[in-house]
DOPAKE-298031 format. One line per field, with one value per residue (C-alpha): x, y, z; residue number from 1; residue in one letter. Coordinates in steps of 0.25 Angstrom, whole numbers, plus 5000, padded with zeros to 4 digits. Layout:
% residues N
px = c(X|...)
py = c(Y|...)
pz = c(Z|...)
nr = c(NUM|...)
rest = c(A|...)
END
This chain:
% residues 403
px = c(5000|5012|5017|5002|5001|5014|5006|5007|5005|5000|5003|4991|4992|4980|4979|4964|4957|4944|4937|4929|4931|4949|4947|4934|4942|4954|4949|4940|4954|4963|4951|4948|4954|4960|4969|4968|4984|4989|4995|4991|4999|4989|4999|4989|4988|4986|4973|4968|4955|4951|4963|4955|4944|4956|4960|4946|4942|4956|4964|4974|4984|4982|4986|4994|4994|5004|5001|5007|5005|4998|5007|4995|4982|4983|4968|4972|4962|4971|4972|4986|4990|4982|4988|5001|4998|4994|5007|5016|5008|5019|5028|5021|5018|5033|5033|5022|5029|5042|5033|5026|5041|5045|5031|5032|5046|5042|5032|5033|5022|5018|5008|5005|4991|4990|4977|4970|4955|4958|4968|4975|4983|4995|4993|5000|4996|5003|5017|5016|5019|5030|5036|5034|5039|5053|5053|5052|5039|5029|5015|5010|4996|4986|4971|4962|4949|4944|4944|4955|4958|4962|4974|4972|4987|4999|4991|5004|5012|5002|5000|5017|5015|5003|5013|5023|5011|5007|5020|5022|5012|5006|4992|4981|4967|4954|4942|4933|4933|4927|4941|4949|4945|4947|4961|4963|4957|4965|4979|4989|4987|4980|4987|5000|4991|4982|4984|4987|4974|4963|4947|4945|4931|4930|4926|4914|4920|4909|4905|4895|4889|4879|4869|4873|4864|4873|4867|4873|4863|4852|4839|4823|4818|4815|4823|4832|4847|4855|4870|4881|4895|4905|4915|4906|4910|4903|4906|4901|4887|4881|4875|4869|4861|4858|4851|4843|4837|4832|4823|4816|4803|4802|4795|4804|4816|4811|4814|4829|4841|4856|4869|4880|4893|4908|4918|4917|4924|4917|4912|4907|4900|4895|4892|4882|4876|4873|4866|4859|4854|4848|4842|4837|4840|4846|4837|4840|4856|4865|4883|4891|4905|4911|4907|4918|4909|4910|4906|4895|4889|4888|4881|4872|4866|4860|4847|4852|4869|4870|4884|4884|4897|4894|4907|4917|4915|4927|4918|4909|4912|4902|4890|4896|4897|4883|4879|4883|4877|4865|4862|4856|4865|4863|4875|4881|4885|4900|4912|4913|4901|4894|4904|4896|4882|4871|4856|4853|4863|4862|4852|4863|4861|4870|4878|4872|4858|4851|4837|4840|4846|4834|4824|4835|4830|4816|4816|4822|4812|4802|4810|4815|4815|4822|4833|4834|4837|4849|4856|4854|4860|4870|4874|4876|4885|4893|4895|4897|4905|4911|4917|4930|4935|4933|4939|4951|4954|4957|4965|4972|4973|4978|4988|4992|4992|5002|5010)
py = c(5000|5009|5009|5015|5025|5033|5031|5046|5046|5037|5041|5038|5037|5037|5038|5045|5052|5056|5056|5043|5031|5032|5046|5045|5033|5041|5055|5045|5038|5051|5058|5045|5047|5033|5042|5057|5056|5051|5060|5057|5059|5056|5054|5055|5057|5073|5069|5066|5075|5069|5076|5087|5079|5074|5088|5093|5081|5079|5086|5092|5090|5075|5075|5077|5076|5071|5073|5064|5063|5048|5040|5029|5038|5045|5050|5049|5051|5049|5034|5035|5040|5030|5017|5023|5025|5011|5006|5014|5013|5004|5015|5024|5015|5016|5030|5031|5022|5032|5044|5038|5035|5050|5054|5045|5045|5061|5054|5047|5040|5026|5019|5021|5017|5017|5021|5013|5016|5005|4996|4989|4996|5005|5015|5027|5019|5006|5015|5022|5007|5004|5019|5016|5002|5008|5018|5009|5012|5002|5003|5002|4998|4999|5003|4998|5004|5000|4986|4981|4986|4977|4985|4988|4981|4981|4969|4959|4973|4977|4962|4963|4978|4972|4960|4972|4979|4968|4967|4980|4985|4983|4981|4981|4989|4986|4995|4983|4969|4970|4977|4968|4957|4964|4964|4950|4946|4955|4957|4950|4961|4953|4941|4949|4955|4946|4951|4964|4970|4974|4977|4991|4998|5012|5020|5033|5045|5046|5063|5072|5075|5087|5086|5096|5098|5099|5107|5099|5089|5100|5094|5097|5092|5078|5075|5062|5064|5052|5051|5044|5047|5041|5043|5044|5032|5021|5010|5020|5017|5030|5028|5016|5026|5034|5021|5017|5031|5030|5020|5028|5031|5046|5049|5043|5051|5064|5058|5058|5067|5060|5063|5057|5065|5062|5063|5055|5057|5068|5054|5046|5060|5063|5048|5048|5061|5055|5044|5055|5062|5050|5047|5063|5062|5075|5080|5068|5067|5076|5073|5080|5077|5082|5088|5094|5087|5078|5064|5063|5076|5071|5057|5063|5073|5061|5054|5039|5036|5027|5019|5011|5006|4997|4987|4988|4999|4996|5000|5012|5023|5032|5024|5022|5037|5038|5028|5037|5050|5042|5041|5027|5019|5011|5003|4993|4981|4981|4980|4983|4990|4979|4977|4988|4991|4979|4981|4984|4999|5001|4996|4988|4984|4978|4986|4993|4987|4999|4994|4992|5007|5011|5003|5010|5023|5017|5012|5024|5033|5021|5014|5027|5020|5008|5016|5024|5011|5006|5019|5021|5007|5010|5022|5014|5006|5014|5023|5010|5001|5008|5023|5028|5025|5011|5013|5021|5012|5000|5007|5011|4996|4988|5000|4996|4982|4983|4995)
pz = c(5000|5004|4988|4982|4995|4989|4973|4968|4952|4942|4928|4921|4905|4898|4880|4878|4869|4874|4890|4892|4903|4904|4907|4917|4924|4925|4932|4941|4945|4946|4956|4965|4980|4978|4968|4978|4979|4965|4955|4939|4927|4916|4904|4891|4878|4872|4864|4877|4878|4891|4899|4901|4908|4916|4920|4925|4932|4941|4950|4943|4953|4952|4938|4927|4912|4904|4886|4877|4862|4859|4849|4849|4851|4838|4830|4815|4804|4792|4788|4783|4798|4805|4798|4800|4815|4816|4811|4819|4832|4838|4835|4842|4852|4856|4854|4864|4873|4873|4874|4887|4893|4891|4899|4910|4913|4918|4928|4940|4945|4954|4943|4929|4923|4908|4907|4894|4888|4877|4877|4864|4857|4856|4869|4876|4888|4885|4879|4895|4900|4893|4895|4909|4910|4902|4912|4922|4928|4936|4940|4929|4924|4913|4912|4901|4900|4888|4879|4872|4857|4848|4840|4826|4823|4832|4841|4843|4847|4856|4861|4864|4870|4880|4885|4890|4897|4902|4909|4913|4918|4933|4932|4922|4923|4917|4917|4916|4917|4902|4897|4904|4896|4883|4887|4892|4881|4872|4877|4887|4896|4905|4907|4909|4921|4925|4941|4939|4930|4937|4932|4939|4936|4932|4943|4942|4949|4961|4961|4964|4951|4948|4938|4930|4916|4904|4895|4884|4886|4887|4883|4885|4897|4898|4888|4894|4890|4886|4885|4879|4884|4875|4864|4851|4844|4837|4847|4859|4852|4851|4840|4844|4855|4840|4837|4849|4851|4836|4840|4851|4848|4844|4858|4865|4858|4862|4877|4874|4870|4868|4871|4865|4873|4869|4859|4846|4833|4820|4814|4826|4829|4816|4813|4828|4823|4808|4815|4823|4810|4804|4816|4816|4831|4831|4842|4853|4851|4853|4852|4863|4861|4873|4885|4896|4907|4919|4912|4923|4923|4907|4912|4923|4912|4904|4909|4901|4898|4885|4883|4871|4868|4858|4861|4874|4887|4895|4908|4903|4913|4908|4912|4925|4928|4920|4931|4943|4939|4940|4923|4917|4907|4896|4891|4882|4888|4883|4890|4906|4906|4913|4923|4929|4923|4923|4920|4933|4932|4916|4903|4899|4882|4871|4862|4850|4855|4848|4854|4868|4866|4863|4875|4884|4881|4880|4895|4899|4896|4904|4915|4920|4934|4930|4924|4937|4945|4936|4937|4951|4952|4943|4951|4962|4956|4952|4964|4972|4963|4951|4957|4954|4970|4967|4955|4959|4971|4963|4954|4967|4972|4960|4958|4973|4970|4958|4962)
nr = c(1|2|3|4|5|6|7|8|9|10|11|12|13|14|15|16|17|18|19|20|21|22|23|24|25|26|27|28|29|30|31|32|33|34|35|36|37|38|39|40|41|42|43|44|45|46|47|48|49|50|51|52|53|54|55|56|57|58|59|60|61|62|63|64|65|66|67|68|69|70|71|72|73|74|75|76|77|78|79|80|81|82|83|84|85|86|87|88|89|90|91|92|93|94|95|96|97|98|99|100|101|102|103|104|105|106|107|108|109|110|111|112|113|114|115|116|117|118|119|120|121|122|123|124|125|126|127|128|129|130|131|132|133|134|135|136|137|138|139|140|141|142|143|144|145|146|147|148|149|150|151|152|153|154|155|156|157|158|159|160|161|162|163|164|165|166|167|168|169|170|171|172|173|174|175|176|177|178|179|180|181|182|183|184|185|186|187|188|189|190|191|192|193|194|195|196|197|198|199|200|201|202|203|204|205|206|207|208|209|210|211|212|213|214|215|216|217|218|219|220|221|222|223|224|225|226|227|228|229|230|231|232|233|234|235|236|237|238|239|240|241|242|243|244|245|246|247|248|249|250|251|252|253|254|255|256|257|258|259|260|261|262|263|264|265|266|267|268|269|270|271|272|273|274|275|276|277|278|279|280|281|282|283|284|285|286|287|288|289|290|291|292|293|294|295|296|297|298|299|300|301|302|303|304|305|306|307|308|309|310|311|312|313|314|315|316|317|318|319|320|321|322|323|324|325|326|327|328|329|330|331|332|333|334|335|336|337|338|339|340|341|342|343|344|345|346|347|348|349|350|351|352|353|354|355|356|357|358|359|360|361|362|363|364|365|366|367|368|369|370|371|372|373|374|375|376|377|378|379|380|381|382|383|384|385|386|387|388|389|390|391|392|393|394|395|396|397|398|399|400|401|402|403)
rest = c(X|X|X|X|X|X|X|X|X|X|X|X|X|X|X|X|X|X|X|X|X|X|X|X|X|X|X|X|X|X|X|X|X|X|X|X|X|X|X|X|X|X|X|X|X|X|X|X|X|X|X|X|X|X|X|X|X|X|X|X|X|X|X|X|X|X|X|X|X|X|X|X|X|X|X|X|X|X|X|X|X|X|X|X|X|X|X|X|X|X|X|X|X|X|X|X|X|X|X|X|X|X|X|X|X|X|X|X|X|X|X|X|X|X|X|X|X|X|X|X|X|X|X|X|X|X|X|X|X|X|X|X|X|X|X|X|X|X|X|X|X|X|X|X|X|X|X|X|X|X|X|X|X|X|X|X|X|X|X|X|X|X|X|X|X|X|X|X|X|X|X|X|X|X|X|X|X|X|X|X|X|X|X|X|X|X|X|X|X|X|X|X|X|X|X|X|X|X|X|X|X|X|X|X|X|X|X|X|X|X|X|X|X|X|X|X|X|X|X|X|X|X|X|X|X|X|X|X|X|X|X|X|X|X|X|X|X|X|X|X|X|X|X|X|X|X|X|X|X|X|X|X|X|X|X|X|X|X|X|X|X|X|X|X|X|X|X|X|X|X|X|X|X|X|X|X|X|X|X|X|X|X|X|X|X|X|X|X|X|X|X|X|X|X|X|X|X|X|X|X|X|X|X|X|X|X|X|X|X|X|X|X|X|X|X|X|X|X|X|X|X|X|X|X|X|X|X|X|X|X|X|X|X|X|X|X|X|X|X|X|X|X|X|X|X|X|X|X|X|X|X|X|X|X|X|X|X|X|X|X|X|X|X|X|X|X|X|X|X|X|X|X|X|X|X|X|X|X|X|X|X|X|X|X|X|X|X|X|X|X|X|X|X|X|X|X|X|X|X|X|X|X|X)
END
């Protein structure tokens, strides 16, 4: 116990584009108590636009932010330039792995938690393990969020690159029980690992919240607001909410108004809002791309929360925190989602099941009751079982264990 009483700073390296899950799990651990005396050095990459969210959320004399230009993260729309980025990504990889030594030889710090939303191929993460194992640095450990993703090419190379982690690292992390097994099944990872990884659920940050109205999701009065907070992308079924409401009875349209909130790229946008137009649902939908807010002041704005990932949710913070606020959810079942929602907390429904998407929004309107018991019960849960505390605390406990 003596050793993790002296821990000061963990060095935290996380390769992100946008705010979703990896960011809401790391401001929950940074603000725990279980963490009040740590320093963190967030090392991350420039195109990060999450840092901000960072910044307004922490103290800013816990932490500190360390840039870095991603070698392996790069947004290409030139075909030329992408094929030629795939075959130099080993290259680059090493250039990464050079780039991260020259950062974190600057830094002391007792652990080191590459901090993963997907895991599978070339990452900024996985080079910070190898910079620090040539440095000579231990304590080191690996958080996988999301599912593992199957490289394009380069698969025997990163198959060689996971038998070194696998080695060198400390301990291994899993958001879920459901994105551990993507990479036992997948990688040696596990087996290199197989009592030093650890299944710790992501945690809500229990706060007072205020009800404060967003005018954003202004409506007439009684109209119910339904939400969506997600990336826009295909798999994130957005429009699979398109084509449920469609089959709403025109008086039962006039009941709702939906909100799709979060960023997306000009042709998933423009493809949601096409679909919108043929529908000529122009009325009941409108697309937010971003706004500067807490994530549960966002959730407890809307009367029902949709998530309809259409194939993998490493654990599905967002309905947890939708949950807490006191906000009924409907989900897919995919992934680690039902590790923690069950019929009796959630309307639980296959993915792209366009008809059960819309008798959720027919029951809603007439089982307002029933609905008010799963979330209630949902709430519950959450606050007793699935808080950041108890989250942060066995982060705490397996860094003890293997420090």
């Amino acid at each position: 116990m003596t050793k993790l009483k002296r821990l000061k700073k963990i060095a935290i390296v996380i390769e992100n584009l946008t705010y979703g899950g990896t960011t809401t799990h790391l401001i929950s651990l940074i603000n725990s108590v279980q963490f009040k005396g740590v320093k963190f050095v967030i090392i991350t990459n420039k195109t990060n636009l999450a840092v901000k969210d960072i910044l307004n959320s922490c103290n800013k004399n816990k932490i500190k932010i360390i840039y870095y230009n991603s070698f392996n993260v790069i947004k290409l729309n030139n075909i030329f330039l992408k094929i030629l980025f795939f075959l130099f990504k080993p290259v680059l990889f090493l250039i990464s792995i050079y780039q991260m030594y020259c950062i974190i030889k600057k830094y002391d710090f007792d652990i080191l938690l590459a901090d993963c939303g997907g895991y599978g191929d070339f990452r900024s993460e996985m080079a910070s393990i190898f910079a620090s194992r040539i440095l000579g640095r231990r304590n080191l450990h690996l958080l996988i969020h999301h599912c593992y993703t199957k490289p394009k090419i380069w698969s025997n190379l990163i198959n060689l690159f996971n038998l070194f982690i696998g080695k060198y690292i400390s301990g291994l992390i899993f958001v879920s029980f459901a994105t551990k097994y993507t990479i036992k099944k997948n990688t040696k990872l596990f087996d290199l690992l197989k009592k030093r990884n650890v299944v710790i659920h992501n945690g809500v940050f229990l706060k007072k919240i205020r009800k404060i109205k967003l005018n954003t999701f202004k409506t007439k009065r009684g109209i119910l607001k339904v939400g969506m907070l997600s990336r826009i992308e295909k798999y994130k079924g957005q429009s699979d909410l398109i084509d449920g409401f469609s089959k709403l009875s025109k008086k039962l349209q006039l009941k709702y108004k939906i909100f799709f909130v979060g960023s997306g790229t000009s042709d998933d946008v423009r493809y949601l809002q096409k679909k919108i137009d043929n529908y000529k649902l122009n009325k009941h939908f409108k697309i937010i791309k971003y706004i500067n807010r807490d994530s549960l002041i966002i959730l407890s704005n809307f009367d029902l929360f949709f998530s309809l990932t259409r194939d993998f949710e490493g654990f599905g913070y967002s309905l947890a925190e939708a949950l807490y606020v006191g906000t009924p959810v409907v989900s897919t079942k995919v992934g680690g989602i039902c590790e923690f929602l069950d019929h009796s907390n959630a309307k639980l429904i296959k993915p792209m099941d366009i008809k059960a998407i819309s008798k959720s929004l027919e029951s809603f309107i007439s089982k307002r009751k029933k609905w008010k018991r799963k979330t209630l019960s949902g709430k519950n849960l959450i606050i007793k079982s699935f808080n950041s505390e108890i989250m942060s605390k066995k982060f705490y406990n397996f860094f003890l264990k293997n420090f």
